[in-house]
C-alpha positions as CSV (number, residue, x, y, z in Angstrom):
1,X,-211.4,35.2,268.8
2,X,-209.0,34.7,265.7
3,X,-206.6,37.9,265.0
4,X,-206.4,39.0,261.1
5,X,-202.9,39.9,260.6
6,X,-204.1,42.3,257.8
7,X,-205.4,44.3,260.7
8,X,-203.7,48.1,260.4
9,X,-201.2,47.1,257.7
10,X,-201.4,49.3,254.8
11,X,-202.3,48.0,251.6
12,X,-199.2,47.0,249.2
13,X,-201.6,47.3,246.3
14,X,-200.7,50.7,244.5
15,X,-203.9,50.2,242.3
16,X,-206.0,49.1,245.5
17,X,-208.9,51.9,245.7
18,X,-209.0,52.8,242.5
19,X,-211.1,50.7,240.6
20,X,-208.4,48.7,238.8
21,X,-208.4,44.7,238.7
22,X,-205.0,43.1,239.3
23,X,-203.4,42.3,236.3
24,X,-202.9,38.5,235.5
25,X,-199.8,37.4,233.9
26,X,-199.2,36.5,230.5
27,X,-199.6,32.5,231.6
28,X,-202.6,32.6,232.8
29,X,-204.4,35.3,230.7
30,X,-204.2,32.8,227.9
31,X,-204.8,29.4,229.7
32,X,-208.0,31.9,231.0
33,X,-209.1,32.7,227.3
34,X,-212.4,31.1,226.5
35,X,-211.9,28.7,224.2
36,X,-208.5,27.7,225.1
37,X,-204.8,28.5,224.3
38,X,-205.6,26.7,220.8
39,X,-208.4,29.0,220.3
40,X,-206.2,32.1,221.2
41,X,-203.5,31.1,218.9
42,X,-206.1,30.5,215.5
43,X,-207.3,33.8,216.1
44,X,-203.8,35.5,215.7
45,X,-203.3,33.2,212.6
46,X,-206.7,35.2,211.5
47,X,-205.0,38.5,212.4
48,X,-202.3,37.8,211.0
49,X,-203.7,37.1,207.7
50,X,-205.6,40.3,207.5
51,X,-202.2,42.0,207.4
52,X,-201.0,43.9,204.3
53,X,-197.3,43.4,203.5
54,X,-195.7,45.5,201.5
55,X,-193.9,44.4,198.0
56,X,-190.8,43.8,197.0
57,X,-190.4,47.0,195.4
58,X,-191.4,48.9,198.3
59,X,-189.1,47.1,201.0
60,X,-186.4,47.9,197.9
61,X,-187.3,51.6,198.3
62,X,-187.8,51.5,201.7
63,X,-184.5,49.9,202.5
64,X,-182.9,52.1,199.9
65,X,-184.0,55.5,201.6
66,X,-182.8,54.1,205.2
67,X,-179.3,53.3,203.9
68,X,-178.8,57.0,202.5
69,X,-179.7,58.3,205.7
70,X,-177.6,55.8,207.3
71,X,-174.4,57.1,205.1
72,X,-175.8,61.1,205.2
73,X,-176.1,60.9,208.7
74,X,-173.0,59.2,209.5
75,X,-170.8,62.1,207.3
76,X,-172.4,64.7,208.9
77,X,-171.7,63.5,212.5
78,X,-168.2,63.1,211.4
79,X,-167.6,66.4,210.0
80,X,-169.4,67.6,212.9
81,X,-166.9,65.9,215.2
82,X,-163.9,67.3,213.1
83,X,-164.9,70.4,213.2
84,X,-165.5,70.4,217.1
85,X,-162.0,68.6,217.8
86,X,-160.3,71.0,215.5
87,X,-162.2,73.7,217.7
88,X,-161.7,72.0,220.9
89,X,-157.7,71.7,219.7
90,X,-157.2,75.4,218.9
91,X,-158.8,76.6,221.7
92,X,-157.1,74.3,224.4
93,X,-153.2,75.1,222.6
94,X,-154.2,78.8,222.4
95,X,-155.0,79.0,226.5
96,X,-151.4,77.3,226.4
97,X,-152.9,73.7,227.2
């Protein structure tokens, strides 16, 4: 008679039951790509050649727009926070703090 230790355990799967495979790691879902790792790797080369990059005057704009915000943003948190500390102050010194 052999004695499966498996015998009422509960499962440690949290996906057991509900028709999900386990999921491989990274490692071995590309060493179990058909074709091979090398395979796997010219078809992101092919990918990534099918993407559209913007031009220069576009990353110019682009990086233009995000440094204004950057600068309007950061004057408006601080005149927010001088505002709130000069609150803060006047209500604290008139409750005799």
């Amino acid at each position: 008679m052999q004695v499966n230790g498996s015998i009422g355990r509960a499962s440690v799967s949290k996906t057991e039951g509900w028709g999900f495979e386990s999921l491989l790691t990274c490692h071995f879902f590309i060493l179990s790509i058909e074709g091979g790792p090398m395979k796997f790797i010219e078809e992101i080369k092919m990918e990534y050649a099918k993407v559209t990059w913007p031009n220069k005057e576009e990353v110019k704009h682009a990086t233009i727009i995000v440094a204004a915000m950057s600068v309007a943003l950061s004057v408006y948190l601080g005149v927010f926070d001088l505002i709130a500390s000069r609150l803060l102050d006047m209500l604290v010194s008139s409750f005799g703090g």
